[in-house]
C-alpha positions as CSV (number, residue, x, y, z in Angstrom):
1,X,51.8,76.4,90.7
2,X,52.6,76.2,94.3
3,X,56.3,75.0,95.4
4,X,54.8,71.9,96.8
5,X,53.3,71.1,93.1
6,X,56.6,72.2,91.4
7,X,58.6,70.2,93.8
8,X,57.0,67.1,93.1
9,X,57.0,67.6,89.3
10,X,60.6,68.6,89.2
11,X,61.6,65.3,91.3
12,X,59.8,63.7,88.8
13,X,61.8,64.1,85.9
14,X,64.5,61.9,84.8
15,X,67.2,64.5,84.3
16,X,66.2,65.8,87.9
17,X,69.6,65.2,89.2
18,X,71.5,66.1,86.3
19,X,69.5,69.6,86.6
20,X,70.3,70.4,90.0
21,X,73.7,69.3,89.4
22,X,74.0,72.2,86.9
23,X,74.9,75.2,89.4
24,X,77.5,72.6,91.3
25,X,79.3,72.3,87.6
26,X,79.1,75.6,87.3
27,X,80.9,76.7,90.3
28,X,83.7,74.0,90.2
29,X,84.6,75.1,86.3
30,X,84.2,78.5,87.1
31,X,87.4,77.7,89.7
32,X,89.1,75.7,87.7
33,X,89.2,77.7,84.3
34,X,89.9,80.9,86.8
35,X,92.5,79.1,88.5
36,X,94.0,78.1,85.4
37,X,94.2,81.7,83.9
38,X,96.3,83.1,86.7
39,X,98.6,80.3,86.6
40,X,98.9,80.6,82.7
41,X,99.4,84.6,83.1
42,X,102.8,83.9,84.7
43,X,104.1,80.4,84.0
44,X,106.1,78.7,82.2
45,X,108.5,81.2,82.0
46,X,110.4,80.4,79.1
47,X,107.8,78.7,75.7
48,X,106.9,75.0,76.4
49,X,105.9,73.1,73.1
50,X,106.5,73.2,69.8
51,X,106.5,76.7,68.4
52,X,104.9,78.8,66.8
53,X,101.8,77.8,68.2
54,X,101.2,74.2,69.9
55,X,103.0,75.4,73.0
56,X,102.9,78.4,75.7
57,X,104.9,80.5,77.5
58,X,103.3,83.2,80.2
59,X,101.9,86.2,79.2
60,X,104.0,88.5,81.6
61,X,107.6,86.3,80.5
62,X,106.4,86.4,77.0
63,X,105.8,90.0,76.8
64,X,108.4,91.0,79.4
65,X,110.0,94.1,77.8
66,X,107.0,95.6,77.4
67,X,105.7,95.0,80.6
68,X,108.7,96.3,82.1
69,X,108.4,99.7,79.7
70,X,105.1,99.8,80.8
71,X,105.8,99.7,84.8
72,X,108.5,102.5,84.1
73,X,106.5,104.5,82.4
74,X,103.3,104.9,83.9
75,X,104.4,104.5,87.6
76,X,108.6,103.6,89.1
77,X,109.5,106.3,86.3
78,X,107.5,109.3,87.9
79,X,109.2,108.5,91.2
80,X,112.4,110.2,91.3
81,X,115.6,110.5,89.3
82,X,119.2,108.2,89.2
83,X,120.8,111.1,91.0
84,X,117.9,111.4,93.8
85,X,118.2,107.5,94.3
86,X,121.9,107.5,94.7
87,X,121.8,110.5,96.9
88,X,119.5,108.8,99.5
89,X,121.9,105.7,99.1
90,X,124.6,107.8,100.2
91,X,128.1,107.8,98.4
92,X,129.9,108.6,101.3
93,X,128.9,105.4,103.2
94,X,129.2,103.4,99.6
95,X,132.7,104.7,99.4
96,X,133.3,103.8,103.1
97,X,132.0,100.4,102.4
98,X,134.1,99.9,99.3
99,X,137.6,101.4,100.9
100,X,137.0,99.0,104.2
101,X,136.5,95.4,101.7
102,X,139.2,96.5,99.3
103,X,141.5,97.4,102.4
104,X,141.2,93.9,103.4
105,X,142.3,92.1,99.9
106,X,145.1,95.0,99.6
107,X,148.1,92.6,99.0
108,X,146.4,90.5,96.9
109,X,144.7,93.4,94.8
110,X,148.5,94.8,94.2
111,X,149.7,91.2,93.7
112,X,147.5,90.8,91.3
113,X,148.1,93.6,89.5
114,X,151.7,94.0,89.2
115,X,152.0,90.2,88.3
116,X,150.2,91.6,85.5
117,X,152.0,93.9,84.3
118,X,155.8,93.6,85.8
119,X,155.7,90.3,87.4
120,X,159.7,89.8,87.1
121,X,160.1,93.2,88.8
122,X,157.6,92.4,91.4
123,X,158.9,88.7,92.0
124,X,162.4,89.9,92.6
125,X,161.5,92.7,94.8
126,X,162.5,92.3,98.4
127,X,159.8,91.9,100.8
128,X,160.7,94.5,102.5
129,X,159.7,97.3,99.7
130,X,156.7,95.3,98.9
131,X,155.6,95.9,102.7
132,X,156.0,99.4,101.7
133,X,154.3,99.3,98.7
134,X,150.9,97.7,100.4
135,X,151.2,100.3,103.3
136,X,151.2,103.1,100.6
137,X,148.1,101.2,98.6
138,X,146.3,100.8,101.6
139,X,146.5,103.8,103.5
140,X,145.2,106.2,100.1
141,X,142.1,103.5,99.0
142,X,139.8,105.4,101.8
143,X,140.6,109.0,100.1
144,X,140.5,107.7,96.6
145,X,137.4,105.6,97.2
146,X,135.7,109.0,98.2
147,X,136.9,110.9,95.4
148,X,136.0,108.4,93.1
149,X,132.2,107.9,94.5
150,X,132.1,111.6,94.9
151,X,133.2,112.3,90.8
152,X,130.4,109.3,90.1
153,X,127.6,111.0,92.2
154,X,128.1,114.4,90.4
155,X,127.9,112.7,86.7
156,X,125.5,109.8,88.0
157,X,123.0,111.4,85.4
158,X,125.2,110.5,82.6
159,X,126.2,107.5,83.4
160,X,122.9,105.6,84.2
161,X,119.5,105.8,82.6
162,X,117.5,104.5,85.5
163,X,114.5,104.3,83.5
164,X,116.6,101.7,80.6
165,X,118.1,100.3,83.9
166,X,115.0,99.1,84.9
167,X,113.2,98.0,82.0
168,X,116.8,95.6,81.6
169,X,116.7,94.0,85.1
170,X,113.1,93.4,84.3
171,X,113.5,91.7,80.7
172,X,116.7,89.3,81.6
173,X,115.2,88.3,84.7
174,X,111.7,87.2,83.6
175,X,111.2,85.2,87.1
176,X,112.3,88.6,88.9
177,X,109.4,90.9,87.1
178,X,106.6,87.5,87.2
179,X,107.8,87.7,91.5
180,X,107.0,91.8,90.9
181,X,103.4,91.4,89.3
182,X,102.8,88.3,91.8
183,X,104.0,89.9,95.2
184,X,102.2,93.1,94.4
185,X,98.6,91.3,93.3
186,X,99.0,88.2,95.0
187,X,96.2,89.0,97.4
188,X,93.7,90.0,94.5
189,X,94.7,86.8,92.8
190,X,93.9,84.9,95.8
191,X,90.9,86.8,96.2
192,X,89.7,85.9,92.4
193,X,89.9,82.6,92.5
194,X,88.0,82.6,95.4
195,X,85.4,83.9,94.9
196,X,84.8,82.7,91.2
197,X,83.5,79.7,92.5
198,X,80.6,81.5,93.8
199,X,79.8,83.9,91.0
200,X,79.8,80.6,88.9
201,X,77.6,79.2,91.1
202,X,75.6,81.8,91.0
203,X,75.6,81.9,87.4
204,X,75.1,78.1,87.6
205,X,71.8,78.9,88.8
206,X,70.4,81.1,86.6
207,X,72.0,78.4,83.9
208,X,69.9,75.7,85.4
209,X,66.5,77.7,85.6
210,X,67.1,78.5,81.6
211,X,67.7,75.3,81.2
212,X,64.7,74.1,82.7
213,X,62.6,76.9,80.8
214,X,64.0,76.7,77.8
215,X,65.2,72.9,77.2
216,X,66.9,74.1,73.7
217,X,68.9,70.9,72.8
218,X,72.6,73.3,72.2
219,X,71.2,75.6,74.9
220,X,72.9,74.0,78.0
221,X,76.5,74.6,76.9
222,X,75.8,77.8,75.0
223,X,74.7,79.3,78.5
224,X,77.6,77.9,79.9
225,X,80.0,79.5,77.2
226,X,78.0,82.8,77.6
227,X,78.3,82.7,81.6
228,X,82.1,81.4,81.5
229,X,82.9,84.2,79.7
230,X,80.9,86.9,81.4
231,X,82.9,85.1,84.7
232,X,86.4,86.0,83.7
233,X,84.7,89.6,82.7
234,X,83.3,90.1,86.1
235,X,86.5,88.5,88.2
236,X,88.9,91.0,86.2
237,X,86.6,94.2,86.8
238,X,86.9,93.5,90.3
239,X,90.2,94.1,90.7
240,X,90.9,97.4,89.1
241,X,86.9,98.8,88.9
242,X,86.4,101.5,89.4
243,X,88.7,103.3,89.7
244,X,88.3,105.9,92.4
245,X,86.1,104.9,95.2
246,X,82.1,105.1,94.5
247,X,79.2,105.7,97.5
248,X,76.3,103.5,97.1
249,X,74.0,103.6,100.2
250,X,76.6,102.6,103.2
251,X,79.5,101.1,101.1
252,X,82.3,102.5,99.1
253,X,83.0,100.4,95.9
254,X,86.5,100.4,94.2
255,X,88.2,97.8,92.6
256,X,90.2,96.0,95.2
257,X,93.7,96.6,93.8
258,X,93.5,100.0,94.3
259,X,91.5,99.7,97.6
260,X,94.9,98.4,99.1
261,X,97.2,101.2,97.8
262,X,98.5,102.1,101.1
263,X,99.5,98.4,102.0
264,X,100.6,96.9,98.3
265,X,103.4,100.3,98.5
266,X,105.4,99.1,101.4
267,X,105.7,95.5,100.0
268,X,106.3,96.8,96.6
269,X,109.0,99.9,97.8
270,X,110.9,96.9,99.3
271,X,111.1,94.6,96.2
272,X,111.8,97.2,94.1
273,X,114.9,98.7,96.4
274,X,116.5,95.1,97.3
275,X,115.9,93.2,93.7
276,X,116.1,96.6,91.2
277,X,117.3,99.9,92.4
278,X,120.3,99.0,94.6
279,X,123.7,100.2,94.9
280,X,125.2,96.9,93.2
281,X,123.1,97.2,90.0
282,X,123.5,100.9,89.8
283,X,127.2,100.2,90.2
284,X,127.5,97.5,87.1
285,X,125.8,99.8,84.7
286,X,128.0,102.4,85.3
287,X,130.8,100.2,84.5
288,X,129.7,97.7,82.2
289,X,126.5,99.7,80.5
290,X,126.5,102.1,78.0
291,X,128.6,105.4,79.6
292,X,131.4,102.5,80.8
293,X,134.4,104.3,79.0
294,X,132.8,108.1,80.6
295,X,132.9,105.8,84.0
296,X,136.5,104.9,83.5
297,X,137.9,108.6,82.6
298,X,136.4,109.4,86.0
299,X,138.3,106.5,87.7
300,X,141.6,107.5,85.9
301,X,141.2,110.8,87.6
302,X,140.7,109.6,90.8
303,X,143.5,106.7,91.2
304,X,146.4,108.9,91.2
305,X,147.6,108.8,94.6
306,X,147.0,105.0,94.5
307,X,149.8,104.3,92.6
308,X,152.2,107.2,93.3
309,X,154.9,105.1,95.3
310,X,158.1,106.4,94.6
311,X,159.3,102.8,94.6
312,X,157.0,101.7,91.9
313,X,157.6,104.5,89.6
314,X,161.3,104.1,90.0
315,X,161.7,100.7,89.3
316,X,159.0,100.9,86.7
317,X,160.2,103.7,84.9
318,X,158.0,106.0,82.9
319,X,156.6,104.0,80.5
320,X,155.9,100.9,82.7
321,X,154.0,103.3,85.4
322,X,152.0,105.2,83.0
323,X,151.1,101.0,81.1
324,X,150.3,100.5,85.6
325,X,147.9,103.2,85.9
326,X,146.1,102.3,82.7
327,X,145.8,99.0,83.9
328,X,144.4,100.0,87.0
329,X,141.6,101.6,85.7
330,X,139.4,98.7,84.9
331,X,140.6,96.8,87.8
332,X,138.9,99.3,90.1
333,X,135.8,98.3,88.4
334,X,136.4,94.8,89.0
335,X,137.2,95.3,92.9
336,X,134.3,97.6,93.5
337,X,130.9,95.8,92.3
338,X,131.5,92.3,94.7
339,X,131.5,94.4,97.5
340,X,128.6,96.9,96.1
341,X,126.8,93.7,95.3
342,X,126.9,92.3,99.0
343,X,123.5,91.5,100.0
344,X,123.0,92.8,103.1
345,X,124.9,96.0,102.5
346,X,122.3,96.5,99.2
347,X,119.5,95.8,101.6
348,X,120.9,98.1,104.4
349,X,121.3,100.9,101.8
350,X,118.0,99.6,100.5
351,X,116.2,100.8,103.5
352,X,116.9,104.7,103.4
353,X,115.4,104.5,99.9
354,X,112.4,102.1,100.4
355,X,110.4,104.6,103.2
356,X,110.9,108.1,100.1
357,X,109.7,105.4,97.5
358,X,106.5,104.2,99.4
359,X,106.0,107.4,100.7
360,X,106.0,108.6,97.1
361,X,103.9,105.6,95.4
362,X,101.3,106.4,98.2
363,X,100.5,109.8,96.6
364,X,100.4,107.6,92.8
365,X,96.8,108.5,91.5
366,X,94.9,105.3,90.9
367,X,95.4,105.7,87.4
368,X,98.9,105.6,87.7
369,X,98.8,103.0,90.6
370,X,97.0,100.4,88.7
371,X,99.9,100.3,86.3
372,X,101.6,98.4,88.5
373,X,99.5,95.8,88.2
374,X,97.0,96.3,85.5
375,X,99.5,95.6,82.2
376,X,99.5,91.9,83.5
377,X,95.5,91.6,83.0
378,X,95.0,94.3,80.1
379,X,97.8,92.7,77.9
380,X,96.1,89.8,76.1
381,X,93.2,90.0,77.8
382,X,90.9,88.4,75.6
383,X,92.6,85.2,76.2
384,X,90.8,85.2,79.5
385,X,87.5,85.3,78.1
386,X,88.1,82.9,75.8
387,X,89.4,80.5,78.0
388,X,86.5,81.8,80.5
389,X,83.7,80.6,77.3
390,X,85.9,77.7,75.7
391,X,85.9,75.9,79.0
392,X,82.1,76.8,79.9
393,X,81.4,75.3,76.1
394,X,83.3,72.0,76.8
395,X,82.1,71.2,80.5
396,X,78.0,72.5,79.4
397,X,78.6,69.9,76.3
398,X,80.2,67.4,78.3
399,X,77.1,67.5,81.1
400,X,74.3,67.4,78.5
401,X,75.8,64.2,76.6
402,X,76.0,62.6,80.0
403,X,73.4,64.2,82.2
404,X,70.4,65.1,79.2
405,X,71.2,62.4,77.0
């Protein structure tokens, strides 16, 4: 049969329209249900609906913990240790930071205190003395702020598990570790949905021409089930297969995640120093996490020469100063993390560590650099399919009640 012949007997059916509408169909539900994956991979983030199970919730949210363990484990936990971290972040400079913003609330700071503990004493001391009193306070927080960062940096290993650290941060902010898998894949996402219309036109094609063979009354959305699925299979292979690059002819195939290492490190390296490892959430799990009363024994032996004014001790006598330097103790704590948590002084600190963590992730082998990315597709993965042949089912049964009727 020649194509003139064939032409002229396929215009001549009834259904001709509805046939060649088949790899159009195709392609636009191939989008959509692609589309529709990515978007239910991250959002909602907390379960919409009515649980247990007419609702949803994102598959990285829903499973963040483990996600998080995960990330740690095959990849940001191979990249260097607490002490490393805080080493490049520089104690010195933290402890300069901290002794310059503390300077500046001094009066209040000892206000504050002492109304605590003696507030008639304080109220009914002359001015004069309290002048004194500041002055003293204010010109030992530089030397005690470096002592105390210095004692810290030594027993950093003991007071912070970076690795439980991490997977924390992660887990109570869910929108924090979706932004992570997001930022990292968001040009393979983009990339996916892309080009799924075109593999489901493709795939739309060979649909129509077994269609048109094969006129099997459940056939039409049996192939597109079968193809849907085999869609989602193929759009999630290209991403992380295979694995180390392979030469065929004149191109180099590897799956396009990994083909970007060198790029997706500097945007990840960032992220990760300004939203996870930073000076300000290092600095509230050493006092507030699990090694907090280790953290204060180091601050009660650093705070001495803060409160040794004559004129306090005096007027306090022994057993009011020694209550005052109790006290102090957690009110270090409280002064230091505003000013560790400062934005810009995390992201200036942020910066020395961000170059040693890309240059590190660079040298990741892909096996451990898909795991940055991979846990997102690989966890619940079947889902995809599914959704790839459910919608396929429903659009191919849909088009034959109203195209082959």
């Amino acid at each position: 049969m020649g194509i003139a012949s064939f032409w002229i007997e396929l215009t001549a059916r009834d259904d001709v329209w509805a046939l060649l509408s088949i790899p159009l169909v195709a392609a636009v539900v191939t989008w959509v249900h692609v589309w529709m994956a990515m978007q239910l991979l991250f959002w909602p983030l907390e379960f919409m609906g009515k649980a247990p199970w007419w609702g949803w919730q994102g598959i990285v949210p829903r499973k963040a913990r483990k996600m998080a363990t995960v990330v740690v484990d095959n990849s940001l936990g191979k990249l260097g240790s607490v002490n490393e971290f805080f080493t490049e972040m520089g104690p010195r400079q933290i402890a300069i930071h901290a002794a310059h913003a503390i300077s500046a609330r001094a009066e209040d700071f000892t206000d504050d205190l002492m109304n605590e503990q003696s507030p008639v004493l304080w109220s009914n001391l002359p001015i004069m003395i309290k002048r004194r009193v500041y002055a003293h306070v204010r010109q030992q927080i530089p030397s005690v702020m470096d002592a105390l960062l210095m004692r810290l940096h030594q027993h950093i290993d003991e007071l912070v598990d970076i690795d439980a650290l991490i997977v924390k941060l992660l887990t109570q902010d869910k929108a924090l570790l979706v932004r992570m898998f997001k930022d990292v894949g968001q040009t393979e996402i983009r990339f996916v949905i892309r080009i799924s219309f075109w593999i489901g036109l493709f795939f739309g094609l060979i649909q129509m021409v077994l269609w048109y063979f094969v006129p099997w009354r459940h056939g039409l959305p049996l192939y597109a089930a079968a193809l849907g699925l085999l869609t989602n299979w193929i759009a999630l292979n290209l991403i992380f297969r295979p694995l180390n690059p392979v030469k065929i002819g004149p191109w180099v195939l590897q799956g396009l995640f990994l083909k970007r290492q060198a790029l997706v490190v500097d945007r990840y390296a960032h992220l990760v120093t300004t939203e996870v490892i930073t000076v300000g959430n290092i600095t509230r799990e050493i006092f507030s996490g699990g090694q907090a009363e280790r953290a204060q024994a180091l601050i009660r032996q650093s705070i001495g020469p803060l409160v040794e004014s004559m004129v306090i001790r005096i007027a306090m006598g022994p057993f009011g100063y020694a209550q005052l330097q109790r006290a102090m103790v957690p009110k270090i704590a409280q002064w230091l993390i505003p000013p560790l948590s400062e934005r810009a002084f995390n992201d200036e600190r942020g910066r020395v560590l961000e170059s040693i963590l890309a240059r590190r992730m660079k040298a990741l082998a892909p096996t451990d650099f898909q795991a940055l990315l991979r846990p997102a597709f690989q966890e619940d993965e079947w889902i995809f399919l599914v959704l790839g042949a459910l919608t396929g089912l429903l659009a191919g049964g849909v088009q034959m009640l109203v195209g082959f009727h």
